[in-house]
MDAnalysis code that builds the backbone (N, CA, C; Angstrom):
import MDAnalysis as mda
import numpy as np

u = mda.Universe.empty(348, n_residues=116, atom_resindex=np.repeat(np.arange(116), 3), trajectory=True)
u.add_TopologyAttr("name", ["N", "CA", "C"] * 116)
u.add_TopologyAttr("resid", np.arange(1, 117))
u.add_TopologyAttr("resname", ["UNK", "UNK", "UNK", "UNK", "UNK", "UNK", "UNK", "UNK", "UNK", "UNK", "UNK", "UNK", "UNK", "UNK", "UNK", "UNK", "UNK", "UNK", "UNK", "UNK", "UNK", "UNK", "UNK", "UNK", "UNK", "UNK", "UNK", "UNK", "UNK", "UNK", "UNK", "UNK", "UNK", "UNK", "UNK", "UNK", "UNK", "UNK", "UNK", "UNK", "UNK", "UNK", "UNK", "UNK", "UNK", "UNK", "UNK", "UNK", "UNK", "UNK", "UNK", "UNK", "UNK", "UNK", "UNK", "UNK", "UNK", "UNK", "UNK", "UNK", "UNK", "UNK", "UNK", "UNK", "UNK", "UNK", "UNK", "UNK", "UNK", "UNK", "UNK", "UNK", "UNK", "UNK", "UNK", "UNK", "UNK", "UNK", "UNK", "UNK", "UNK", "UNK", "UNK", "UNK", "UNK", "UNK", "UNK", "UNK", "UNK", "UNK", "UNK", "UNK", "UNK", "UNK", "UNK", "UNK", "UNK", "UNK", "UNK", "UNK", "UNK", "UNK", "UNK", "UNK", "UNK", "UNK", "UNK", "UNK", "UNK", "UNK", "UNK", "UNK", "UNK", "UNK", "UNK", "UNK"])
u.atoms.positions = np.array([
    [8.553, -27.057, 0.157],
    [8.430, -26.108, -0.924],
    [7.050, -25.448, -0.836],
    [7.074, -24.346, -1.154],
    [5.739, -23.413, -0.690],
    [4.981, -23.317, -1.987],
    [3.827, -23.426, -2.129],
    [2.648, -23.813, -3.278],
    [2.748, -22.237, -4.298],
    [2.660, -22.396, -5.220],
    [2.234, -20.914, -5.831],
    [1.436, -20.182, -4.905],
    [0.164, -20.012, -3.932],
    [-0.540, -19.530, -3.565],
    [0.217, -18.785, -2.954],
    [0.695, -19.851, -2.054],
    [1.614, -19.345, -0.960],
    [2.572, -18.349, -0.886],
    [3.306, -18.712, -1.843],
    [4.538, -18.000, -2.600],
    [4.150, -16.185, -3.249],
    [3.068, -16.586, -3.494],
    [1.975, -15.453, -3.875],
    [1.861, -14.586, -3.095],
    [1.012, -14.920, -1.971],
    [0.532, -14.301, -0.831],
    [2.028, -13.509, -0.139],
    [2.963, -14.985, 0.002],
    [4.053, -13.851, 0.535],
    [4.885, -12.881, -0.560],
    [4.961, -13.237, -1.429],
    [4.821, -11.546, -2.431],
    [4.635, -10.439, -2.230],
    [3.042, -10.508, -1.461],
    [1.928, -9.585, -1.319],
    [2.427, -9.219, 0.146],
    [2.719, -9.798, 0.953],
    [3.212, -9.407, 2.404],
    [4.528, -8.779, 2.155],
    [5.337, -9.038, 1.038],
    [6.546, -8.020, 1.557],
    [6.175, -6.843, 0.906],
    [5.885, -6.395, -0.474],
    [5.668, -5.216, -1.099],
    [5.022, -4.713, 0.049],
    [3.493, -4.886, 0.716],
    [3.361, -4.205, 1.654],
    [4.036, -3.584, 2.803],
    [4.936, -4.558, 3.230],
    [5.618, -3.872, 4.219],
    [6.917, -3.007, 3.672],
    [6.676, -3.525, 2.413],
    [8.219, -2.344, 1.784],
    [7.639, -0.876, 1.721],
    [6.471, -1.127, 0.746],
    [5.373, 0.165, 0.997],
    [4.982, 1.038, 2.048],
    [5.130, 0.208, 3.125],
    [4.597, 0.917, 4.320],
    [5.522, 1.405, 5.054],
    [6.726, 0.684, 5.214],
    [7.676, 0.812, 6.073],
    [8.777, 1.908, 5.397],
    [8.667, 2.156, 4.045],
    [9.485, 2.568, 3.150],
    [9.130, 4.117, 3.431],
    [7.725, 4.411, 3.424],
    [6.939, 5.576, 3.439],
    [6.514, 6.128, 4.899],
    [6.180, 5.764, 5.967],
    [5.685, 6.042, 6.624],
    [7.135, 6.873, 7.192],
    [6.163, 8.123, 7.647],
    [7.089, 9.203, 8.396],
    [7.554, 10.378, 7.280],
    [6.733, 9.754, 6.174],
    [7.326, 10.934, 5.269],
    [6.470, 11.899, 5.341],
    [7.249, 13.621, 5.061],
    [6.812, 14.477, 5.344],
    [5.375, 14.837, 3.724],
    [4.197, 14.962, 4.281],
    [2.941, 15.131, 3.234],
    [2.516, 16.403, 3.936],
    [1.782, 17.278, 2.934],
    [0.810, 18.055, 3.052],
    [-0.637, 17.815, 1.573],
    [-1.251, 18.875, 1.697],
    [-2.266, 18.738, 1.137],
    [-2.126, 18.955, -0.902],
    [-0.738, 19.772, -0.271],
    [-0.483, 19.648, -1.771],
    [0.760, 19.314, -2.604],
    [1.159, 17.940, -1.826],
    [1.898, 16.952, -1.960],
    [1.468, 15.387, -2.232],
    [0.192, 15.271, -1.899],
    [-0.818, 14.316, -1.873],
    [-0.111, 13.412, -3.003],
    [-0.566, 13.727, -4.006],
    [-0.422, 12.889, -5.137],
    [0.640, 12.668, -5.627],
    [1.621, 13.296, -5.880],
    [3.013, 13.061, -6.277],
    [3.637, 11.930, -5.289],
    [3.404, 11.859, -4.220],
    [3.639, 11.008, -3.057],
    [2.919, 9.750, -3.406],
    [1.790, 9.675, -3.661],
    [1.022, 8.354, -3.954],
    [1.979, 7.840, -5.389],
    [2.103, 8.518, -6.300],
    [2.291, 8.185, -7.928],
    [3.885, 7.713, -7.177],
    [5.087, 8.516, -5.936],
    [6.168, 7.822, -6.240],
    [5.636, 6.076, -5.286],
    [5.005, 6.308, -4.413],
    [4.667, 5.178, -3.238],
    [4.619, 4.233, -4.438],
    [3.482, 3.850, -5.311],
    [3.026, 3.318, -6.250],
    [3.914, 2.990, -7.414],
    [4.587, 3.588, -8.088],
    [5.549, 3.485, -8.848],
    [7.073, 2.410, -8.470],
    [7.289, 2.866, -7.125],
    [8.209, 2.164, -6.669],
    [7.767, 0.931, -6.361],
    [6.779, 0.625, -5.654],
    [6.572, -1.202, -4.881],
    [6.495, -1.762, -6.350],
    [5.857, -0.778, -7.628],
    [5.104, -1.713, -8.867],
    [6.737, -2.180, -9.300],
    [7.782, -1.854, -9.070],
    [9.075, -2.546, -9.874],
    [9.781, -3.844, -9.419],
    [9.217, -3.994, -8.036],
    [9.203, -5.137, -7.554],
    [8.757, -6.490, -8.410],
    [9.390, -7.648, -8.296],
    [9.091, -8.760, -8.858],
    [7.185, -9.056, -9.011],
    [6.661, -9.442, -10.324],
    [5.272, -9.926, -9.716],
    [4.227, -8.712, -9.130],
    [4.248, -7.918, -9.270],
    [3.661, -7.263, -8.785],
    [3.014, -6.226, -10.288],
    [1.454, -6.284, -9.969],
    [0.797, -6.133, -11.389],
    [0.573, -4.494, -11.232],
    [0.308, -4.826, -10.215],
    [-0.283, -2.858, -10.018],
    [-0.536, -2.405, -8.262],
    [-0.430, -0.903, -7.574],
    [-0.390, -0.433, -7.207],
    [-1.609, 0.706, -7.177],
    [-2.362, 1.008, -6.099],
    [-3.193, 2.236, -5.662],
    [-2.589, 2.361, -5.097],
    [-2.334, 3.752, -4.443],
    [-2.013, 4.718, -3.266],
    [-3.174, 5.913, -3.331],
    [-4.115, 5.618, -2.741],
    [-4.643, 7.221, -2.088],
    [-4.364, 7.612, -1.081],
    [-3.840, 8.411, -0.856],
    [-3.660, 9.371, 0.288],
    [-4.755, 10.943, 0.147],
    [-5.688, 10.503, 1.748],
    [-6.949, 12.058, 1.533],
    [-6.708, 12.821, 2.593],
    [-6.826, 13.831, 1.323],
    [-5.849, 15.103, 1.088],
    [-7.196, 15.566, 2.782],
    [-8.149, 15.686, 2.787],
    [-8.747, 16.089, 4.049],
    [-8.435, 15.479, 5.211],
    [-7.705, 14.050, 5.316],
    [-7.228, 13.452, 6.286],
    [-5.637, 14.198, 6.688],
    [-5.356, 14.561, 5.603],
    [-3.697, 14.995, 5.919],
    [-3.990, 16.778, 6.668],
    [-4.890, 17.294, 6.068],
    [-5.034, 18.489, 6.337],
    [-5.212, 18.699, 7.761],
    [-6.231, 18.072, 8.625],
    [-6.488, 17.655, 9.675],
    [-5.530, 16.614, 10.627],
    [-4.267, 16.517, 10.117],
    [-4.061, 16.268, 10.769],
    [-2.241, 16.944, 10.788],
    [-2.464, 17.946, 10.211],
    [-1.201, 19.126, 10.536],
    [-1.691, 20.015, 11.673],
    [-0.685, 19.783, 12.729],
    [-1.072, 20.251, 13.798],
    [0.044, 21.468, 14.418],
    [0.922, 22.091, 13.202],
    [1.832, 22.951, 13.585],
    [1.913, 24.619, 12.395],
    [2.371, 24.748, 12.381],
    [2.681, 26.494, 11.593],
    [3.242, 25.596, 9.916],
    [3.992, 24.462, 10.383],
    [4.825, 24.282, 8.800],
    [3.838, 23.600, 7.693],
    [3.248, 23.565, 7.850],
    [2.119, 22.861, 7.063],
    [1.953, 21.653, 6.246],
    [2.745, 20.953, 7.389],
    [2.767, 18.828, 6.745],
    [2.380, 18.341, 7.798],
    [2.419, 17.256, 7.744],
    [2.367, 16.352, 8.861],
    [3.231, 15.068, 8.340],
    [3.525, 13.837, 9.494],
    [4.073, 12.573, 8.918],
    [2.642, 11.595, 8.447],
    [3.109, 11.033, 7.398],
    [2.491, 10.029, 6.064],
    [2.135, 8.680, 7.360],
    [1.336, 8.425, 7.528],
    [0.897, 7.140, 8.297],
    [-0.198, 6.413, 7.824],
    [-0.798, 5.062, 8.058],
    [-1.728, 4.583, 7.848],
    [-3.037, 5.391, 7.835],
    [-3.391, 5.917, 8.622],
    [-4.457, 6.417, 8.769],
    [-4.821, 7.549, 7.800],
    [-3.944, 7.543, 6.922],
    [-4.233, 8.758, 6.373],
    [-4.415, 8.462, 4.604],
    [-4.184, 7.126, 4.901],
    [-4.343, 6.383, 2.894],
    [-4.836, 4.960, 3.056],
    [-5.074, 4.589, 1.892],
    [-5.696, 3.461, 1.514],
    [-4.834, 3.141, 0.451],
    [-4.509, 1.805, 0.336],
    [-3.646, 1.330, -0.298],
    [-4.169, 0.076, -1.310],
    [-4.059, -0.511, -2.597],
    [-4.794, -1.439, -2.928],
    [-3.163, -2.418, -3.393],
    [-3.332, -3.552, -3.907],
    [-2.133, -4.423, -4.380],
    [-2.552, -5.422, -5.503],
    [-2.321, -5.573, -6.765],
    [-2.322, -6.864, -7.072],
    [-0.787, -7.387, -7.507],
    [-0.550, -9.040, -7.223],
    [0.615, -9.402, -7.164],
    [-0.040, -10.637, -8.796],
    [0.888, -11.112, -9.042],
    [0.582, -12.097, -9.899],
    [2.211, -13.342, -9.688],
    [1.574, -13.950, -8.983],
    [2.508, -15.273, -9.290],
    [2.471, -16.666, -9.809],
    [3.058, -16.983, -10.926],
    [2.965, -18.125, -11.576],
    [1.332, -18.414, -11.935],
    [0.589, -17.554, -12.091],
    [-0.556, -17.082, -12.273],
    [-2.005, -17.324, -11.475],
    [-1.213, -17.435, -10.064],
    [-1.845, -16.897, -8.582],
    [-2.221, -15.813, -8.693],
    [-3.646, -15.204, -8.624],
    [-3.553, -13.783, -8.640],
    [-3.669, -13.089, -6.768],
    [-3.219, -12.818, -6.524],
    [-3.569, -12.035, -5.051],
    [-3.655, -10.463, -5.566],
    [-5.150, -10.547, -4.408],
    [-5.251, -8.800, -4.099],
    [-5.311, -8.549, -2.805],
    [-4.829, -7.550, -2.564],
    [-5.174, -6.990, -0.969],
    [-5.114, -5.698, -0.580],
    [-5.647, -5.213, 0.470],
    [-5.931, -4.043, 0.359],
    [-5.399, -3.449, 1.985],
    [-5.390, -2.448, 2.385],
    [-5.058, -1.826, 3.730],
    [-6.355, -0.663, 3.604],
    [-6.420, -1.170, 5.147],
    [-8.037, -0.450, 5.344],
    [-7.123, -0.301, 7.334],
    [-8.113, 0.720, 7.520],
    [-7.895, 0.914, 9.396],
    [-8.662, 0.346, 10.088],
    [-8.243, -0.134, 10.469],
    [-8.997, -1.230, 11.860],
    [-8.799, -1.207, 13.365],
    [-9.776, -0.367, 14.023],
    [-9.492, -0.005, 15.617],
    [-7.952, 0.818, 15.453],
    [-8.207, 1.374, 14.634],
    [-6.818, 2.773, 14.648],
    [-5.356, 2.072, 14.070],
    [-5.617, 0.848, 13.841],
    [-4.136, 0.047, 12.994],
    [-4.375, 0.079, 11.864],
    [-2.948, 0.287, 11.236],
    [-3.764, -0.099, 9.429],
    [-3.044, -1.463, 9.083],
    [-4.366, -2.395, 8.957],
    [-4.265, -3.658, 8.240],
    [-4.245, -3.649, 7.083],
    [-3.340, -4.701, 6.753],
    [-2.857, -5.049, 5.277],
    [-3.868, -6.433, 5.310],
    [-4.288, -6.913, 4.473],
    [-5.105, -8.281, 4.268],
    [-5.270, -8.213, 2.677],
    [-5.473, -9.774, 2.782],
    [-5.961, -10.260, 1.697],
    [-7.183, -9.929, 1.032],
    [-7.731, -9.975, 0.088],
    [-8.903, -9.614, -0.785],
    [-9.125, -11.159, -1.263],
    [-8.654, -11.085, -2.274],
    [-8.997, -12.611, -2.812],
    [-7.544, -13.612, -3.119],
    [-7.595, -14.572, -3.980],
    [-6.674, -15.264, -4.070],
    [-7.014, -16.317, -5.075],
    [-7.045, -16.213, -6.058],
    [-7.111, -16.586, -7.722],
    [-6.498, -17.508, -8.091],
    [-6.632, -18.948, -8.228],
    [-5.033, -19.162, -9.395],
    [-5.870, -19.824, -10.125],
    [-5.173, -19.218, -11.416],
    [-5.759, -18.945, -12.867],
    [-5.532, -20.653, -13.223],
    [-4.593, -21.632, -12.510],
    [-4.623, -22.901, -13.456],
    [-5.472, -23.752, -12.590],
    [-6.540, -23.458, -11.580],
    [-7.094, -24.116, -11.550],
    [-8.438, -24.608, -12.283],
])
């Protein structure tokens, strides 16, 4: 049987990959930015346990990186920062996605439990 922490943490590993995997390839431009973050964000937050949601996506990263006449590009790591808090059985996990050597890592931040 897997500890609250545990149970926690993997919480925090699937919303991310629902988040990421859910979104990536979607068509963004510069002035789509935010409506895109508010649905990214909105959706993982209905998930079980899950307290809250950031999505930034910068709007100068997306701009730069439309490289045709139609004026989007596809939604990828590199182009947002993502934050998470999960709450289980009052485990708190946070984690965040940051780029690392051109991958975007998902990791842990901290890892809380409130009954200790």
């Amino acid at each position: 049987m897997a500890s609250d922490a545990q149970q926690a943490c993997f919480e925090a590993g699937i919303k991310f990959g629902s988040l990421y995997h859910q979104f990536a390839g979607t068509p963004v431009s510069p002035s789509s930015t935010r409506s895109l973050e508010t649905a990214m964000a909105e959706s993982i937050e209905n998930q079980p346990f899950c307290e809250s949601v950031s999505v930034e996506i910068h709007d100068d990263r997306v701009a730069d990186a439309i490289d045709h006449e139609n004026g989007y590009t596809e939604l990828t790591g590199s182009l947002m920062d993502v934050e998470m808090r999960i709450d289980h059985e009052g485990v708190v996990v946070n984690t965040q996605m940051t780029m690392r050597d051109g991958y975007p890592l998902m990791e842990l931040v901290s890892v809380v439990d409130g009954g200790d």
